[in-house]
Each structure stands twice: as C-alpha cells, then as structure tokens.
C-alpha positions as CSV (number, residue, x, y, z in Angstrom):
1,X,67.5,-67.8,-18.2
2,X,67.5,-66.7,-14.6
3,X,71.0,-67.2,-13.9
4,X,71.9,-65.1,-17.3
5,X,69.6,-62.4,-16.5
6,X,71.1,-62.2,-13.0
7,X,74.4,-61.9,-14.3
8,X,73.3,-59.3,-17.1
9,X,72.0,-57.2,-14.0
10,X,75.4,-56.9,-12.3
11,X,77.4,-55.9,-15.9
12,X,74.9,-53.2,-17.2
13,X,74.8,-51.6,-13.7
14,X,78.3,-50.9,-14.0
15,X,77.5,-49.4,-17.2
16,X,75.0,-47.0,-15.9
17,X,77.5,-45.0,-15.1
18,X,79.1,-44.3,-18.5
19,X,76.0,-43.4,-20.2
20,X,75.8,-39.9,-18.9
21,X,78.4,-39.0,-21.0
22,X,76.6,-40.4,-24.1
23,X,73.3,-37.6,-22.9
24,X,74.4,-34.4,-24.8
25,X,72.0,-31.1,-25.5
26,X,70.7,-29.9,-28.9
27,X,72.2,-26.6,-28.9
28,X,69.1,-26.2,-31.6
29,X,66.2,-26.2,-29.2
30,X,67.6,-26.6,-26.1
31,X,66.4,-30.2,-26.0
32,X,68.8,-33.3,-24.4
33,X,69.9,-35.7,-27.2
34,X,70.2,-39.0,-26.1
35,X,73.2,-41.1,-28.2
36,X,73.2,-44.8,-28.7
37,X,76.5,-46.8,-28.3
38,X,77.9,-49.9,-28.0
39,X,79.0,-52.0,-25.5
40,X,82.6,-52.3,-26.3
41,X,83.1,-55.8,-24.3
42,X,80.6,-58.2,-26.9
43,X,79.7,-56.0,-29.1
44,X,76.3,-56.0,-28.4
45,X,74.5,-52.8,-28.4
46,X,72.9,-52.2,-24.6
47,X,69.8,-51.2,-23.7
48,X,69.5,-51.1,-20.2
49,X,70.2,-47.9,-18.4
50,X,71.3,-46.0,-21.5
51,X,68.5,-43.3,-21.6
52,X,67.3,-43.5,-18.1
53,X,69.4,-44.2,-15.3
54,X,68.6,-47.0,-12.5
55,X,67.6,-44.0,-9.9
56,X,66.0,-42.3,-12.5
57,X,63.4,-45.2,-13.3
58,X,63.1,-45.8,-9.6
59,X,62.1,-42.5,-8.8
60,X,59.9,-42.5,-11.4
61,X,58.4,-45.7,-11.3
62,X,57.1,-44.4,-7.8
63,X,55.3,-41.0,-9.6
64,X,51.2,-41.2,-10.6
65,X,51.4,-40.4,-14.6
66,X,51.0,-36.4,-14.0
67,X,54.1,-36.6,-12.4
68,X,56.1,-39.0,-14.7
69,X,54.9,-36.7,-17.6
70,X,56.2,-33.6,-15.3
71,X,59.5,-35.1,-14.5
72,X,60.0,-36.4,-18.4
73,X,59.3,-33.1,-19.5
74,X,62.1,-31.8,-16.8
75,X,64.4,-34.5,-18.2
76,X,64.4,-34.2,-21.8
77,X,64.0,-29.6,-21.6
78,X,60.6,-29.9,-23.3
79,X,59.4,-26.4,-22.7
80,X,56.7,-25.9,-25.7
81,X,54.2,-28.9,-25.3
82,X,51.5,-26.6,-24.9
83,X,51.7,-24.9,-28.1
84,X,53.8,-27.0,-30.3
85,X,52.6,-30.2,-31.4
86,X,56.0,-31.7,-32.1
87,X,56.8,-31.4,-28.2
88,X,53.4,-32.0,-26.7
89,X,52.9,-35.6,-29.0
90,X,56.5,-36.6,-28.4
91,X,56.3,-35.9,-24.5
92,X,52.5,-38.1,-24.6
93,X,54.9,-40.7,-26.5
94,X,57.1,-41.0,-23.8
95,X,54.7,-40.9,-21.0
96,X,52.4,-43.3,-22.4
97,X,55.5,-45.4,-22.6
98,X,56.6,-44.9,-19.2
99,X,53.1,-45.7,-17.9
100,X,52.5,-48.5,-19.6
101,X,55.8,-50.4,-18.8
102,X,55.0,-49.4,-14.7
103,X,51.8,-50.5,-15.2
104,X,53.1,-54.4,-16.5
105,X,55.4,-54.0,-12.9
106,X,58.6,-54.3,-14.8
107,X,62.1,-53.8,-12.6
108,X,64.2,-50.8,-13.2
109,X,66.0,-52.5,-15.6
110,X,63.5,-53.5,-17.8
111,X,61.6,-49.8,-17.7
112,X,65.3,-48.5,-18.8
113,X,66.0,-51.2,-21.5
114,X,62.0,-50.9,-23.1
115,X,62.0,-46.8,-23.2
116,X,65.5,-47.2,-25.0
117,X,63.9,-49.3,-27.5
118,X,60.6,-46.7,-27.9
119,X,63.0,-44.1,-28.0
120,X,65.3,-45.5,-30.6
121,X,62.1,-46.3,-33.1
122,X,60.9,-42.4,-32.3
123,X,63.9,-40.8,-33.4
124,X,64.8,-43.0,-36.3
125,X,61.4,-41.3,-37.5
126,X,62.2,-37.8,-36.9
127,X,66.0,-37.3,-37.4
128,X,66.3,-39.8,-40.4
129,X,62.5,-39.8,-42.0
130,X,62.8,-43.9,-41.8
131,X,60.1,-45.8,-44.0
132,X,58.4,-47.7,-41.9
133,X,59.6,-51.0,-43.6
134,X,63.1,-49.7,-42.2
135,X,62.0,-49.6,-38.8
136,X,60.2,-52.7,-38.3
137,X,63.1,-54.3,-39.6
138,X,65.1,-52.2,-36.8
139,X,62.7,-53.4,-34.2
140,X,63.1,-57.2,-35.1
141,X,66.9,-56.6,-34.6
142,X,66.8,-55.2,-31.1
143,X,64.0,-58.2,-30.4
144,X,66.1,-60.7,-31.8
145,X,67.6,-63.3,-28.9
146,X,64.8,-62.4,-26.2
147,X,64.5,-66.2,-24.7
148,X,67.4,-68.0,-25.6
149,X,70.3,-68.6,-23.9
150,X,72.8,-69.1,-26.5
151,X,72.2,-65.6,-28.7
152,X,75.3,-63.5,-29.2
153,X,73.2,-60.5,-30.8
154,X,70.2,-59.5,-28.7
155,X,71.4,-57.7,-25.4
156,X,67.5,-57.9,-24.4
157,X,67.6,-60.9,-22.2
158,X,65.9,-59.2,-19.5
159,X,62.6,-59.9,-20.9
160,X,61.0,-63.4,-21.4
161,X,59.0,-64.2,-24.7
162,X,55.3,-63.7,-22.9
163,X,56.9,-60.0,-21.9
164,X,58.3,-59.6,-25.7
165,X,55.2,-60.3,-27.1
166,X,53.6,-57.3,-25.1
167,X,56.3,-55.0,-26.2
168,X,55.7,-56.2,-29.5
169,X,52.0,-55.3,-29.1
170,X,52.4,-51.9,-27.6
171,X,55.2,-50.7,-30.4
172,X,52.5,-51.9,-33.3
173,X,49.4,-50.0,-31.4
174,X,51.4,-46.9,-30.1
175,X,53.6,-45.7,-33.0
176,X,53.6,-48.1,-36.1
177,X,49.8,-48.1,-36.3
178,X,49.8,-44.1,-36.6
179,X,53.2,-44.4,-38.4
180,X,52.3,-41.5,-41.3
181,X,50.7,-39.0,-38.7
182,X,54.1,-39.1,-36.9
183,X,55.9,-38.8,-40.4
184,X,54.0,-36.2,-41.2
185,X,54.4,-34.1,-38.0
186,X,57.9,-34.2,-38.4
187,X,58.6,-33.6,-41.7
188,X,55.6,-30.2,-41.7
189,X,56.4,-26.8,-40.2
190,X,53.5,-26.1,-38.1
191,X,50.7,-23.1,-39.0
192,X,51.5,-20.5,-36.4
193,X,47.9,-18.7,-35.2
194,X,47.6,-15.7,-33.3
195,X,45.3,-15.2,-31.2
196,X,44.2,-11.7,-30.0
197,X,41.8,-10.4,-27.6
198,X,40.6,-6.7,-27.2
199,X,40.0,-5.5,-23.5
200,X,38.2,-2.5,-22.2
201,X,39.7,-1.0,-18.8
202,X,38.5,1.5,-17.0
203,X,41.1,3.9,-15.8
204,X,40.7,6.4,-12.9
205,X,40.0,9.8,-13.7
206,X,43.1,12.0,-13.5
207,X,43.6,13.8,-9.7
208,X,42.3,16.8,-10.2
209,X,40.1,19.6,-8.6
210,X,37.1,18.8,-8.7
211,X,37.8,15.2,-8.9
212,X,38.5,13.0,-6.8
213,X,36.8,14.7,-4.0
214,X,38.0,13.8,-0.5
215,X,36.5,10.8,1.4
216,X,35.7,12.8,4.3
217,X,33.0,14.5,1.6
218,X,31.3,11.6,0.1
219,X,27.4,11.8,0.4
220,X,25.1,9.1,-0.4
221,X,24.2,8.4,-4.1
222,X,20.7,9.4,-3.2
223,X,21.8,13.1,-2.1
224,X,24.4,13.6,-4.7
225,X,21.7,13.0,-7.3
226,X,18.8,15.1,-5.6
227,X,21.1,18.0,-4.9
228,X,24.8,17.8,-6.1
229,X,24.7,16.2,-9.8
230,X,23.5,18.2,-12.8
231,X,20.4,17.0,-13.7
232,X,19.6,16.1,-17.2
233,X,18.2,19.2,-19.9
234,X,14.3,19.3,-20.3
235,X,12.9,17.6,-23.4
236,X,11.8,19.7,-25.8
237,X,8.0,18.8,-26.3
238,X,7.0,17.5,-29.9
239,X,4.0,19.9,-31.2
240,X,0.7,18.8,-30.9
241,X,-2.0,18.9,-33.9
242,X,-4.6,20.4,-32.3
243,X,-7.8,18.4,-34.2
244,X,-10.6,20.5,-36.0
245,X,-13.6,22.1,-34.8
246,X,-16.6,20.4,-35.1
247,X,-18.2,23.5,-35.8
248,X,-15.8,24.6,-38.6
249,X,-16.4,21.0,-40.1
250,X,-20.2,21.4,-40.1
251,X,-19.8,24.8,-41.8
252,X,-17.6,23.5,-44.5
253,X,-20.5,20.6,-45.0
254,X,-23.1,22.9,-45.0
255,X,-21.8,25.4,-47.7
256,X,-21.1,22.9,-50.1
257,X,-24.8,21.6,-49.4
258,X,-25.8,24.9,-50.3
259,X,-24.3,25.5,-53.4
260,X,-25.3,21.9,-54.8
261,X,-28.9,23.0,-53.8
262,X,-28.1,26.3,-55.6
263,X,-27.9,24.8,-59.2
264,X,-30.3,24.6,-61.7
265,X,-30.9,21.7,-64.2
266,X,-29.7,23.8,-67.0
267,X,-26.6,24.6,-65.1
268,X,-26.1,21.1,-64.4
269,X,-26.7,20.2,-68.3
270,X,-24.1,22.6,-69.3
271,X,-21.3,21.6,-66.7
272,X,-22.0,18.0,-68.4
273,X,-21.7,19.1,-71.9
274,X,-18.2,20.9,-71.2
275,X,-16.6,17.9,-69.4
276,X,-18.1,15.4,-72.5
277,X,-16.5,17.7,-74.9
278,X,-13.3,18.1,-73.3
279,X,-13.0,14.5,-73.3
280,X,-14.7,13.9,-76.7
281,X,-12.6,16.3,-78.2
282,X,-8.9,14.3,-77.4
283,X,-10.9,11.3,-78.6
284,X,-12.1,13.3,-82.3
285,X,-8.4,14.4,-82.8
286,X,-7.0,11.0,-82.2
287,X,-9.6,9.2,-84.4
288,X,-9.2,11.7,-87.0
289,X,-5.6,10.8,-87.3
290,X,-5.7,7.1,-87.3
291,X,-8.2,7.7,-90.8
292,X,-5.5,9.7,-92.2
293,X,-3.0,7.3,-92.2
294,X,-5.3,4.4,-93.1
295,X,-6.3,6.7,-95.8
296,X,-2.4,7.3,-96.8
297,X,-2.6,3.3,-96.9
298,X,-5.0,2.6,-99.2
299,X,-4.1,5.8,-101.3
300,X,-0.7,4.5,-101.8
301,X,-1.7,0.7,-102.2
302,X,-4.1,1.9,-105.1
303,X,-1.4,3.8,-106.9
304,X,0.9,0.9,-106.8
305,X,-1.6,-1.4,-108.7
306,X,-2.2,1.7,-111.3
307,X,1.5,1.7,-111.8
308,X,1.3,-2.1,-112.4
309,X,-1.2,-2.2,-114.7
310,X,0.0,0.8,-116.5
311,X,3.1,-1.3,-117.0
C-alpha cells in the first residue's frame, strides 16, 4: 500500500496543475465554482489537489482556524457570511472541515483529496436538491477501493481503512446527521429584517451674532449665570384662603343660640304640625289612590259575576 500511495503522490502532483482551469466563477454571486473532472489516463475520477491546490493546503495547514476560515472565505469570494445564512453555514462547513482533517495531521494530499470529497457531498445538496439516499450512495462510491491494492475504481488510496473509517464518521456527524436543515436552507429564500435605529445629534448652533461668542470672552458658568444669563420669570403665587375669624365664628354660634332660646313651645308645636302635614299630606294623596283602584277592582269583579248569573 505504501509503494502505491508513493507512486499516486508523484501522478496527482502533476495534475495539480491542470485543475486551475477546472475553478471557474459564478457570474450569479460572484462566488468560485469548483468543477469535478476526470482523470483522463484510468478513468478514475481524482480527488487529490482538485479543489485545493498542494501550496494552498500547506499554507493553510499552518493557519489557527480564524485564519483558515479567513483565507477560505478569500478563496471561494464569500462576502455575505455575516448576514446570509447560506454563506455563513457553508463557510462553518468548510472550516470545520479544514480543521478537522489538520487536526488528524493528514499530508497535503490527503487535506486536498478529503475537502474534495466534503465538497462534492455539499454541492450535490444545493445545486441538485439530492435525497439523501442519493448521496450516501455517492459517498460509498468515492469510498469504494480505500485499502486494497488491486481496485481499478476508487482513486482514494491515500487513506488507509482506520483513516476511512474517521472520514466516514465525520461525513455522518457533520452533514448527513443535519441533512434536512441543509435541504431546507437551500431550497428557502431567507426573511430579510431591517433593522433601524433612531439617533438624536446635537448640532451646533448656526454662527451668528450673538452666538458663538469669541473665546477670548468666555466667563465662568458661575458669572454668566449670576450676571449674563436671563434669569427665569417669577412664579406667580397661588392665592391663599385666608381662614375665618374666630370671632366671626362665635358670633354666628351665638345668634343661632339666641334664636333657638327665642321660641316658645307653641311656636315649636306649630313648626312640628306643618312639617308632619307636609309629609302626611304626599302620604294621604298616595293612599287615597291605591283605594281607588282597589276599589275599581272589586267594582268590576262584582259586575262580572252579575253578568254571569244574569246569564
């Protein structure tokens, strides 16, 4: 397996050259387009160096993840990730991938020929709406051959099966496990918000006599508002009830002690008898009434039987 994989090294290297022509830009958004071909010697489709070049994966094989994400984002014109979610959760994709594969210390070869295959499954989701069925079946294909010596279809021999089984892994948790969300994020036009914000400024006053005043003027705030500034109108002061005089009180209590002590019995029998009538009389009237109508009652009843019996 060695000696194959030694030999692979030499043949893709030679193709690394050729795959800048198969980069081309989406005149859409501006993006770069990546385009899988063939190797025309075997057949076999090649991996290796076909997104990322063998400098390219050097350089960035040497970057912290900040800037991997920074250089990815340079690489493939992502300019929106910070307001569109299509850009910002394909840009994580490919950083996560990135990392990860650094992270397992994969050579440049091997970081070229896994992003190709993360890639490949990515875009078969967003440009042809693949069912996931569709793309793990994909995903077997390009893993097909990885350990044998004697495979004329798999042009992944740079892995070993330990390494193949970790791919295998990282494609299931990464992007088949969440496999509708990225479905649905391509196939849904994003809710625009606007967001707006009112702000107060202060201008400066126009240049104008009296104002701005020159600096050779300015006084302390103290003396401009003791002797400069117009000071603020007067109050007006709310009227005051002004409270009674005791003496005027005591008069008013003893004149009405003095009348009361003024009146006779007789008068005070008489002022009785005119408040009882006045009231008895509403009561007489009322009364009165009601025994007319019961009256009317029984009056009527009584004919009724005469006409009865009469009959």
């Amino acid at each position: 397996m060695s000696a194959k994989s030694s030999s692979k090294v030499s043949g893709k290297s030679g193709k690394a050259t050729s795959s800048a022509s198969s980069a081309k830009s989406d005149s859409r958004g501006g993006k770069k387009k990546v385009t899988l071909e063939e190797d025309e010697q075997d057949g076999r489709e090649v991996f290796a160096f076909k997104i990322l070049s063998e400098s390219l994966c050097q350089e960035i094989m040497a970057l912290p993840v900040e800037g991997m994400q920074l250089k990815l984002k340079e690489f493939f014109k992502i300019e929106n990730d910070e307001t569109d979610l299509k850009d910002a959760a394909i840009l994580d994709y490919y950083t996560t991938a990135l990392w990860w594969a650094s992270q397992q210390n994969y050579t440049a070869q091997q970081i070229s020929a896994f992003f190709t295959i993360m890639y490949t499954l990515l875009e078969k989701i967003k440009d042809k709406n693949m069912s996931m069925v569709e793309n793990l079946r994909e995903f077997k294909k390009m893993m097909v051959g990885i350990g044998l010596d004697d495979v004329k279809d798999g042009s992944l021999d740079c892995f070993n099966v330990a390494q193949a089984s970790k791919i295998s892994n990282f494609a299931f948790t990464s992007l088949f496990q969440h496999y509708k969300l990225y479905q649905y994020m391509f196939t849904k036009t994003q809710a625009e918000e606007i967001i707006g914000t009112d702000l107060q400024i202060e201008v400066a006053k126009a240049a104008e006599v009296p104002f701005p005043p020159p600096l050779d003027e300015g006084v302390t705030e103290e003396i401009y508002n003791l002797y400069i500034a117009t000071p603020p109108p007067t109050p007006i002061p709310e009227p005051v009830e002004e409270p009674p005089e005791p003496s005027k009180v005591l008069d008013q209590s003893l004149t009405e002690s003095e009348m009361l002590s003024k009146l006779t019995a007789q008068d005070v029998k008489e002022v009785i008898e005119s408040v009882v009538k006045n009231i008895l009389e509403g009561l007489q009237g009322e009364v009165a009434a009601k025994l007319r109508d019961k009256e009317n009652q029984i009056i009527q009843r009584i004919n009724k039987i005469h006409k009865v019996a009469e009959a």
